[in-house]
C-alpha positions as CSV (number, residue, x, y, z in Angstrom):
1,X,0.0,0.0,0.0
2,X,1.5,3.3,-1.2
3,X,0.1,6.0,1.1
4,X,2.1,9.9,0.7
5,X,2.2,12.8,2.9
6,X,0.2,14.4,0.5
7,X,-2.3,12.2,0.8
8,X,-2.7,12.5,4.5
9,X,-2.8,16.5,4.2
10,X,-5.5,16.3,1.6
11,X,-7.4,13.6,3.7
12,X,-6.8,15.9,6.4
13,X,-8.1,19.4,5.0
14,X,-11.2,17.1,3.2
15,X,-12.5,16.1,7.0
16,X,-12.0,19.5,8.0
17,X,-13.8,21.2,5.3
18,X,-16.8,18.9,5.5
19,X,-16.9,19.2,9.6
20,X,-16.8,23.2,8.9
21,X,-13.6,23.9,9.6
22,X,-12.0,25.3,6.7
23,X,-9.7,27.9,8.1
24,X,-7.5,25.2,9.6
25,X,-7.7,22.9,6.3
26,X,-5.8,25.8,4.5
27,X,-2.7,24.9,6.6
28,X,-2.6,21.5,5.1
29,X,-3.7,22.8,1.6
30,X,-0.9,25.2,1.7
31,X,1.7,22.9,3.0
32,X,1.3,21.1,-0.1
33,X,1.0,24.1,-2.5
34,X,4.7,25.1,-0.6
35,X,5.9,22.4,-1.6
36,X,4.7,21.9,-4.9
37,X,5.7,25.8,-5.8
38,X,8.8,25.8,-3.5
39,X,7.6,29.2,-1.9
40,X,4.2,30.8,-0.1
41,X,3.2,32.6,-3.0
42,X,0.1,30.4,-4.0
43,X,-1.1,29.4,-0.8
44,X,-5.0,29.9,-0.8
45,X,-6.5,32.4,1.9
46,X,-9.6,30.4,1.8
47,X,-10.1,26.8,1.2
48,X,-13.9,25.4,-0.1
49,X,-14.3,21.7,-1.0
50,X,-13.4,22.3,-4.5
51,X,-10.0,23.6,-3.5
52,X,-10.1,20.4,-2.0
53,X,-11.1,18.3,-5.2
54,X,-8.5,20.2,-7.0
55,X,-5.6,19.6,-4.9
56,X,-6.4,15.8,-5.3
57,X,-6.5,16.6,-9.4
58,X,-3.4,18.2,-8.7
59,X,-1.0,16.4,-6.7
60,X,-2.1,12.8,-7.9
61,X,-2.4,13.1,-11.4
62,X,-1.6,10.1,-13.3
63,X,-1.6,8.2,-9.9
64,X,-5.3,6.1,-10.2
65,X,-6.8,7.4,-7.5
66,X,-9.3,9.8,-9.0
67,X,-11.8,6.5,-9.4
68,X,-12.0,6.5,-5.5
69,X,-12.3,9.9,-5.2
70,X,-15.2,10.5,-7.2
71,X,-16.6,7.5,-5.7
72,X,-16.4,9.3,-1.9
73,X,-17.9,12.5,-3.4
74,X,-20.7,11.0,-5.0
75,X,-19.5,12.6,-8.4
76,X,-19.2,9.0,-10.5
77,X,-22.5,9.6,-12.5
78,X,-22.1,13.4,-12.7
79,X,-18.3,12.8,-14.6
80,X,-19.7,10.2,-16.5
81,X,-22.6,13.0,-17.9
82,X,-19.5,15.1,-18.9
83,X,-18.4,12.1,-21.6
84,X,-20.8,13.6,-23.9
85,X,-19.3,16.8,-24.3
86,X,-16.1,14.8,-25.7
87,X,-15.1,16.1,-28.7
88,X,-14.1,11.9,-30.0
89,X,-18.1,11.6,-28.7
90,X,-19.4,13.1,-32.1
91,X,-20.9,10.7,-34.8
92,X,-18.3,11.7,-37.3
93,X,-15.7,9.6,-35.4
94,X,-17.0,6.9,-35.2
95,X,-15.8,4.6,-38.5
96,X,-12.1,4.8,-39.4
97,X,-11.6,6.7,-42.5
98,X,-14.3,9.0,-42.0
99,X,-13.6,12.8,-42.0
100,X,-13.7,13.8,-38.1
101,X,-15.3,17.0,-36.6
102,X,-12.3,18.2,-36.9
103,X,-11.3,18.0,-40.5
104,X,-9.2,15.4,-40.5
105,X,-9.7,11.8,-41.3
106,X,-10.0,9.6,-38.5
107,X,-7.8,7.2,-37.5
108,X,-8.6,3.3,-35.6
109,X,-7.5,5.1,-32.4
110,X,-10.1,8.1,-32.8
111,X,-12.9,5.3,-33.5
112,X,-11.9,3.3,-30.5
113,X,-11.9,6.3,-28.7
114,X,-15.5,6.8,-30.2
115,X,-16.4,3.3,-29.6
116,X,-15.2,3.7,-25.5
117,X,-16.6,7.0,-25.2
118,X,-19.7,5.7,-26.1
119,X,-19.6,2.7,-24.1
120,X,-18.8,4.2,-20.7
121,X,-21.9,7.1,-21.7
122,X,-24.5,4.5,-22.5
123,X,-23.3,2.4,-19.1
124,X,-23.9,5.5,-16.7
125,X,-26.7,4.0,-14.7
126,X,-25.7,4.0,-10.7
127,X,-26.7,0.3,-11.3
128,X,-23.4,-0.8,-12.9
129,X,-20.6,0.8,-9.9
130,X,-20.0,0.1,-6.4
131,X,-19.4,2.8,-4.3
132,X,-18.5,3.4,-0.2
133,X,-21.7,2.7,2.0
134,X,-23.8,5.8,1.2
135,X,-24.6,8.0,4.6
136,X,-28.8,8.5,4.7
137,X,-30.6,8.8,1.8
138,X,-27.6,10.8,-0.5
139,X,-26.8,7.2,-2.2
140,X,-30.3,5.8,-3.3
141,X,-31.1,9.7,-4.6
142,X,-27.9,8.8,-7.2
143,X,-30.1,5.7,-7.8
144,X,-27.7,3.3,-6.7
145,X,-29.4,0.2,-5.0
146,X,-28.2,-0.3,-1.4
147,X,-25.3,-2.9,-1.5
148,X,-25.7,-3.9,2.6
149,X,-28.9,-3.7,3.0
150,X,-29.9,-3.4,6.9
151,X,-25.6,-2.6,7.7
């Protein structure tokens, strides 16, 4: 298990910001940012939730973890909504050889970009992911089917 002090800051400043404490999240946030920028010139004066989100975006890009994160905010079916707005989601990509939106003619990775696109879009129902036990009623609002039923 790889766990970094990053992780444990942003962790950190997360519980903070939901329990309302959000002027002591910014120390964590900004320990981060200082070392990230190598001086105190970006630290945030205020920190919301998004600062929060963005950090993660940030500081773990590349790293896998954003699944589990938009799992824990409840944001799953709301990024798969965004797939849409894909440039590679348009029609015109979809067979190899075809002139894209773009102009250009399309290549077999364009079209399997199409074809995935398309795939994860059509498969957005709550039904299909597993997700941390939802608190109260926040989960089956998502319409995702209680996994423990009675936990």
């Amino acid at each position: 298990m790889e766990l970094r002090y990053a992780e444990v800051l942003l962790n950190k400043a997360e519980a903070l910001v939901l329990l309302g404490r959000a002027d002591e999240a910014k120390d964590a946030i900004n320990q981060i940012r200082q070392r990230a920028y190598g001086d105190n010139t970006h630290n945030l004066a205020t920190v919301t939730l998004d600062d929060v989100k963005r950090e993660w975006g940030l500081e773990f890009v590349y790293e896998q973890k954003e699944w589990f994160n938009l799992a824990r905010w409840k944001d799953v079916i709301k990024d798969l909504e965004s797939v849409k707005d894909n440039e590679y989601f348009d029609e015109s990509y979809a067979t190899a050889g075809n002139i894209g939106k773009n102009g250009k003619v399309v290549n077999e990775f364009f079209a399997k970009t199409y074809k995935h696109l398309h795939a994860k879009y059509d498969n957005r129902q709550a039904k299909y992911y597993r997700f941390p036990i939802p608190v109260g009623k926040s989960g089956e609002s998502l319409g995702i089917t209680p996994q423990n039923p009675g936990y």
